[in-house]
C-alpha positions in Angstrom: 0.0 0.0 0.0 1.3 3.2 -1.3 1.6 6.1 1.7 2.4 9.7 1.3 4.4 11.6 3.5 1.7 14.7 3.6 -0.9 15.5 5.9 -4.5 14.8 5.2 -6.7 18.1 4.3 -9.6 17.9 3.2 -11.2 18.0 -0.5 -14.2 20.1 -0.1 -16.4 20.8 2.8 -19.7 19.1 4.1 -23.1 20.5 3.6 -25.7 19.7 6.9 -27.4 16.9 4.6 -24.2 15.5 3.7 -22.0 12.8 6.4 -18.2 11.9 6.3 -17.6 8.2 7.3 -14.9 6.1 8.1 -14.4 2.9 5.7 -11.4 0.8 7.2 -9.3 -0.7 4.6 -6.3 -2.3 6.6 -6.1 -2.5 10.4 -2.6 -4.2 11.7 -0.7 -3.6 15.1 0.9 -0.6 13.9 -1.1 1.6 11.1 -4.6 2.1 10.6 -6.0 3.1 7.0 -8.9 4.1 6.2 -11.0 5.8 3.5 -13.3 9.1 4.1 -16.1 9.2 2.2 -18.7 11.9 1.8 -22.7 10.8 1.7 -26.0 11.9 2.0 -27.5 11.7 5.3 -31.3 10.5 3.5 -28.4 7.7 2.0 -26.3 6.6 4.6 -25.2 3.4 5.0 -24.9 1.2 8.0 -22.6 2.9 10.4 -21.6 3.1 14.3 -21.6 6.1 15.8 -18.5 6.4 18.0 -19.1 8.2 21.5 -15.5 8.7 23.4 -13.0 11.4 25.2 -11.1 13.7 23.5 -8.6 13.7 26.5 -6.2 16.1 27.3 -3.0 14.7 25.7 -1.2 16.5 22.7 -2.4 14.4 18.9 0.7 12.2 18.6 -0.4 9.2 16.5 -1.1 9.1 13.2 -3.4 7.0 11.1 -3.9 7.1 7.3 -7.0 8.7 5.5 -7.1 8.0 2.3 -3.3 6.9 2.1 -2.7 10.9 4.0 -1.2 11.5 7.7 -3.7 12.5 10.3 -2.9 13.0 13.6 -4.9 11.7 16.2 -4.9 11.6 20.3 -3.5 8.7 21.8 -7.2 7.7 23.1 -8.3 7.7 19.3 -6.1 5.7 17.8 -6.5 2.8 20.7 -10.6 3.0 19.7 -10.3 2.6 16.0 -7.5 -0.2 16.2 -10.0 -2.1 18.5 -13.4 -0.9 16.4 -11.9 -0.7 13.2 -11.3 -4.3 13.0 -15.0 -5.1 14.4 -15.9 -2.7 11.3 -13.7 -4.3 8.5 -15.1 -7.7 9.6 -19.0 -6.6 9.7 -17.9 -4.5 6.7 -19.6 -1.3 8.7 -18.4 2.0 8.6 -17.3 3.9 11.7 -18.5 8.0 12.4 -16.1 9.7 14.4 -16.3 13.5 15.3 -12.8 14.4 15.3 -12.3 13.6 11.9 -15.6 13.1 9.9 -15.8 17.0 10.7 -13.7 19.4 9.7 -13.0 20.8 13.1 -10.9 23.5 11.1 -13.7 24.7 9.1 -16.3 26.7 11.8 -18.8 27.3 8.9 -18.7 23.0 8.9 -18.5 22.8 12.1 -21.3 24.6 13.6 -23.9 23.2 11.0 -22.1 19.2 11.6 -23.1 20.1 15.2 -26.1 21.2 15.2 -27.4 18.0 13.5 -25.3 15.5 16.7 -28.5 14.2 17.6 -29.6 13.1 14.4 -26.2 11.4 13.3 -26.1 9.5 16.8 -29.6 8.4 16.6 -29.7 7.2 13.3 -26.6 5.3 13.5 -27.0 1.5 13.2 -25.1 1.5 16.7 -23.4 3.6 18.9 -20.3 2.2 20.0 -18.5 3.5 23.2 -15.1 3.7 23.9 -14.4 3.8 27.7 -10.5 3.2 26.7 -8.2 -0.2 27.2 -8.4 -2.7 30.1 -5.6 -1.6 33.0 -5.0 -5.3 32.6 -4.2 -6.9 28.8 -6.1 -9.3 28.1 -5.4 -12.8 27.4 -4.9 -13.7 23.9 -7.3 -16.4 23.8 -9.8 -14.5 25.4 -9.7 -11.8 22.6 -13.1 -12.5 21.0 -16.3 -10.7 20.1 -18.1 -13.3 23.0 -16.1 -11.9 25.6 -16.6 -13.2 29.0 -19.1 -11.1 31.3 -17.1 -11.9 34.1 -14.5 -9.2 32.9 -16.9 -6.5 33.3 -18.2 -7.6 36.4 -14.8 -7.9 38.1 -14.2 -4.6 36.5 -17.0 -3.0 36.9 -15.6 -0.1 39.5 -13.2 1.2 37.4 -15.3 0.7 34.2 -18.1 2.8 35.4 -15.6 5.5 37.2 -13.7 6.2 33.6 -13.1 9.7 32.4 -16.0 9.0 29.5 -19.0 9.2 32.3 -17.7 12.6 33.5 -17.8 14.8 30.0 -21.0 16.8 28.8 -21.4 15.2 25.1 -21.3 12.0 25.8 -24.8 12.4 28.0 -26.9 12.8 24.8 -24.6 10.2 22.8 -25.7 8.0 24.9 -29.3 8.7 25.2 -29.9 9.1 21.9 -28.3 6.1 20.6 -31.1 3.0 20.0 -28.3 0.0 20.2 -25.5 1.2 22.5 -22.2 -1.5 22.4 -19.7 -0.7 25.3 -15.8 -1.3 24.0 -13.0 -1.9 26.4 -9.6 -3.0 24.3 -11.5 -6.2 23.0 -14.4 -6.8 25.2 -17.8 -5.9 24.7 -21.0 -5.5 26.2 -24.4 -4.7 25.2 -25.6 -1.4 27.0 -28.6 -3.1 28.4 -26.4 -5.6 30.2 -23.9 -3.1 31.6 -27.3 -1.1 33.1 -29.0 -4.7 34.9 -25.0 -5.5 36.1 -24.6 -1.4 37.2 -28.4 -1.7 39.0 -27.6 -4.8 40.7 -24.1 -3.6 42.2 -25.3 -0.6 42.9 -28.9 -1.7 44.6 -30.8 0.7 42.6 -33.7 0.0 40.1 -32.7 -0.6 36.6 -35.5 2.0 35.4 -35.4 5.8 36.8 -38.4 7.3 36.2 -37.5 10.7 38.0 -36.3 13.5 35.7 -33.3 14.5 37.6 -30.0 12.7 38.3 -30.4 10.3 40.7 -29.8 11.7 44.2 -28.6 8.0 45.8 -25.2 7.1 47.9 -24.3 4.6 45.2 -24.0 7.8 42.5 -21.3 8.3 44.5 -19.2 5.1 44.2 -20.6 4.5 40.5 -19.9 7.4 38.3 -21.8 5.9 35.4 -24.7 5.4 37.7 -27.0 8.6 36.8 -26.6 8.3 33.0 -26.8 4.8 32.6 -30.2 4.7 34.0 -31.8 7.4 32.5 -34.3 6.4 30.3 -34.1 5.9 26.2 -35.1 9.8 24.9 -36.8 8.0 21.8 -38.7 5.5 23.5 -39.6 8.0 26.3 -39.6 11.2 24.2 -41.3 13.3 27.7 -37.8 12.9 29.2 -36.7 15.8 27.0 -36.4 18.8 29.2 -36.3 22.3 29.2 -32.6 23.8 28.9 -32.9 25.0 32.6 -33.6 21.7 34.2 -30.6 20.1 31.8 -28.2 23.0 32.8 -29.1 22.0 36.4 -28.9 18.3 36.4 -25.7 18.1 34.4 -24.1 21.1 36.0 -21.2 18.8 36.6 -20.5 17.2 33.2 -17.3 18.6 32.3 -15.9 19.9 28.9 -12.9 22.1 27.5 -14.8 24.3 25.4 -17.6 26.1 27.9 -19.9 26.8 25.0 -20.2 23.0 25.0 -22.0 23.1 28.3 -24.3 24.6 26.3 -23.9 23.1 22.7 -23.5 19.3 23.9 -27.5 19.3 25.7 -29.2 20.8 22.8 -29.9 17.3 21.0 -32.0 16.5 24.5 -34.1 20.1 25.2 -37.9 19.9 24.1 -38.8 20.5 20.3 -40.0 23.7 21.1 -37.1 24.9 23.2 -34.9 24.1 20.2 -36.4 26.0 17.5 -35.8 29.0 19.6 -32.4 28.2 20.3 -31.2 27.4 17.1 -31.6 30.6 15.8 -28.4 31.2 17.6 -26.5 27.6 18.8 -24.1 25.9 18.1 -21.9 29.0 17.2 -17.9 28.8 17.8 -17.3 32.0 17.0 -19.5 33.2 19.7 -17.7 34.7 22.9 -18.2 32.5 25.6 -19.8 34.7 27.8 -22.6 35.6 24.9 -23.3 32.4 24.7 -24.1 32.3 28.2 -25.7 35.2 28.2 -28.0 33.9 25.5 -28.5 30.8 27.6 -29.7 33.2 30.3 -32.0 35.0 28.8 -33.6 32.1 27.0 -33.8 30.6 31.0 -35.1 34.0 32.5 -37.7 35.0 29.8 -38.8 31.3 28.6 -38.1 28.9 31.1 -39.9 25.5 28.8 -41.9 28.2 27.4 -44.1 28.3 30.9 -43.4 31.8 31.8 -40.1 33.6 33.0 -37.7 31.5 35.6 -36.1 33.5 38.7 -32.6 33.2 38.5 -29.8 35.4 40.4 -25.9 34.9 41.8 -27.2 32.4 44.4 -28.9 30.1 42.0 -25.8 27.7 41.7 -27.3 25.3 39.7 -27.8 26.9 36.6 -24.5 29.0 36.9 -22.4 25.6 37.5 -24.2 24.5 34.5 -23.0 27.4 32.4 -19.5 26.7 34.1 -19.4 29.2 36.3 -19.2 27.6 39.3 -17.7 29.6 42.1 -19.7 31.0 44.7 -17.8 33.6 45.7 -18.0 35.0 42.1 -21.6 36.5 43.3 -20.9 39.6 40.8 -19.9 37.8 38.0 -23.1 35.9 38.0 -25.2 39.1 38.8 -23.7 40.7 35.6 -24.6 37.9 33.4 -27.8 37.6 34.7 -28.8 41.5 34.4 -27.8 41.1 30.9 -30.2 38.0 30.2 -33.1 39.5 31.6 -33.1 42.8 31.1 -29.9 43.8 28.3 -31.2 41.4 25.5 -34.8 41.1 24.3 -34.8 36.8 23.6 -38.4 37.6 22.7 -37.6 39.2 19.6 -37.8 37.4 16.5 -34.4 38.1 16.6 -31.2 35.7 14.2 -27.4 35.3 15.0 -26.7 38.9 13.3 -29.7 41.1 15.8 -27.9 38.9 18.6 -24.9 39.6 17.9 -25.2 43.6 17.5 -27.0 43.6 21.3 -24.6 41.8 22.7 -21.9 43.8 21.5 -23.7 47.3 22.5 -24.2 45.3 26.0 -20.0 45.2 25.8 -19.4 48.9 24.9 -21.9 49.8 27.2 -20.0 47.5 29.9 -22.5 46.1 31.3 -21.7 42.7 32.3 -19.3 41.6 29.2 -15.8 41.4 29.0 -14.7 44.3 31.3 -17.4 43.8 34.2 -19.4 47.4 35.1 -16.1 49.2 34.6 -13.0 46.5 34.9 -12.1 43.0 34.0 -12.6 40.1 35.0 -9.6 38.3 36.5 -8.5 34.8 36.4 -11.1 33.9 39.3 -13.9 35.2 37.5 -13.7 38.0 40.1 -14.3 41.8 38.8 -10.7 43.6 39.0 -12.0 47.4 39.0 -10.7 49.5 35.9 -8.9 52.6 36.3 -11.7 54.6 34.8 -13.9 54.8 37.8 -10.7 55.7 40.0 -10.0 58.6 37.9 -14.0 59.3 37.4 -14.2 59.5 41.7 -10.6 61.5 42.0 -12.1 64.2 39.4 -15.1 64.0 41.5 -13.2 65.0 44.4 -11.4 67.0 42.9 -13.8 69.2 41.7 -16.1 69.4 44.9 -13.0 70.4 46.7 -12.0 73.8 44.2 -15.5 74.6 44.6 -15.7 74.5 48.5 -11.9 76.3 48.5 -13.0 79.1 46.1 -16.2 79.6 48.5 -14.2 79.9 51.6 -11.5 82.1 49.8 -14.2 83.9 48.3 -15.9 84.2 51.9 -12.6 85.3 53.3 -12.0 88.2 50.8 -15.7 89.5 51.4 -15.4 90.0 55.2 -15.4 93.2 56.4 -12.4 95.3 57.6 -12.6 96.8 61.0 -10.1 99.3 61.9 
């Protein structure tokens, strides 16, 4: 096989009804190649949807697109060694986000994303990757009927992995209708992983309560809350208002804050969603206008049942927008000024209408970048600008010529007795 010594880029860009999809070609111990091909969505063939961690570590791997270098995390190239070989044998094709989008291209990007639902939930599976076994597994063990002894054994560091803890893999998880969990070679079926979970954990299998389950054994399982949630398709009244998701996964984490946003819109109610897609997902938004869009959709909507109450001490929903400090009281009552009162959400407004409020809630210095009149400080805290200083000294100033020209003025009136 003929490999050039060039990086990958890619050939044109990817309309919303169009999907990139991974078609392995040749998976051995050391290189992974694979074909990228562009379809319609309406057209798609069979595929698994590929739910993971980014993790934190630096692309150092490379696999082959199309006979080109593409660098990939270490995590990454693990999960399509182990999934690429279960797709070049069931001759499926493998959706991954990191590389079926053009994460360079924000025009791609955005319009990719805001269709994350619907590529997860149409998939023929979802497959996810909670990473290789901390022990290898034997060779002869190293089939697709792998033991479910392993994951029972296993099952406190299984369900404590880094996957359970970030924000998109919630409604990757939800959404999917056949859900396979990978670790190096073994496999379970997600329905089997839940009854195993329950059972350990002494919960039921089935939560019917809306919120993340408030039980000790949340605690000691980390996959506990998510794995018994119920299946959004079968159960479509779990979908819930943006507040109520901000709240119960104000924990999820994430490296971009938008996506505390972004990576719950596949799982707000239908009629929550048409208003906020007129202005998410957008990565060229500033954070904190995203958030403050996220307010005011909260304040003035609230699941379209009237406005919500929300100030610095309502932690929940500020931990869900990331902002998680309590002591950052004015921070939070900044943002929340702006939401309610500094941006109309009512109005039939698009990303452009948005954009021009937000930015005359900035010069205005409202709540934005600078705080009232300073910046904001790597605590979130308000550091005071120099402008009010100057703005009170003046002040001072001022008040004191008058008062000293009154008295001088007093002095040189006062009669003259001889």
């Amino acid at each position: 096989m003929t490999v050039e010594a060039i990086d990958f880029t890619y050939p044109s860009s990817a309309n919303p009804d169009e999907l990139r999809l991974l078609d392995p070609i040749a998976i051995t111990q050391i290189s992974l190649h694979f074909a990228l091909i562009k379809v319609p969505r309406a057209a798609a063939p069979a595929y698994a949807a590929v739910s993971y961690t980014w993790g934190d570590d630096e692309p150092s791997e490379f696999i082959y697109l199309d006979n080109q270098r593409f660098s990939v995390r270490p995590n990454l190239w693990s999960c399509l060694h182990y999934l690429g070989r279960d797709a070049l044998r069931s001759r499926t094709k493998l959706w991954v986000d990191a590389i079926c989008i053009n994460q360079n291209d924000m025009v791609e990007r955005n319009s990719q994303v805001r269709r994350m639902d619907e590529t997860y939930s149409r998939a023929a599976h979802v497959s996810v990757w909670l990473g290789l076994p901390k022990i290898p597994t034997p060779h002869h063990l190293q089939t697709t009927d792998f033991p479910l002894w392993f994951w029972d054994d296993n099952l406190p560091d299984l369900a404590n992995r880094p996957y359970w803890s970030r924000v998109w893999v919630i409604q990757e998880f939800l959404l999917g209708g056949s859900i396979r969990l990978h670790c190096g070679d073994a496999q379970i079926e997600a329905h089997d992983f839940q009854e195993m979970l329950c059972h350990a954990a002494g919960v039921p299998q089935y939560n019917t309560s809306f919120s993340i389950p408030a039980h000790p054994a949340a605690a000691a399982f980390r996959a506990l809350p998510l794995v018994t949630e119920r299946h959004v398709d079968k159960h479509p009244e779990l979908l819930q208002s943006l507040h109520d998701l901000l709240v119960a996964h104000r924990a999820a984490e994430c490296k971009d804050p938008r996506d505390k946003i972004f990576g719950l819109l596949g799982l707000v109610t239908r009629e929550e969603r048409v208003l906020l897609q007129r202005f998410f997902p957008d990565y060229e938004m500033e954070v904190d206008h995203v958030r403050v869009i996220a307010l005011a959709h909260v304040l003035q909507c609230n699941g379209l049942g009237g406005e919500a109450e929300v100030d610095e001490r309502s932690d929940g929903v500020f931990e869900g927008l990331g902002i998680g400090e309590v002591t950052v009281k004015e921070r939070r009552r900044y943002l929340a000024r702006a939401g309610v009162r500094g941006f109309d959400y009512g109005d039939d407004w698009g990303v452009g209408e948005a954009s021009r409020a937000l930015k005359l809630l900035d010069d205005e210095g409202w709540w934005g970048v600078g705080g009232e009149d300073g910046e904001w400080d790597q605590t979130g805290r308000v550091r005071r600008g120099w402008g009010r200083f100057w703005l009170v000294v003046g002040f001072v100033l001022v008040v004191a010529a008058v008062v000293s020209a009154g008295w001088w003025y007093g002095f040189l009136e006062l009669p003259v007795f001889m």
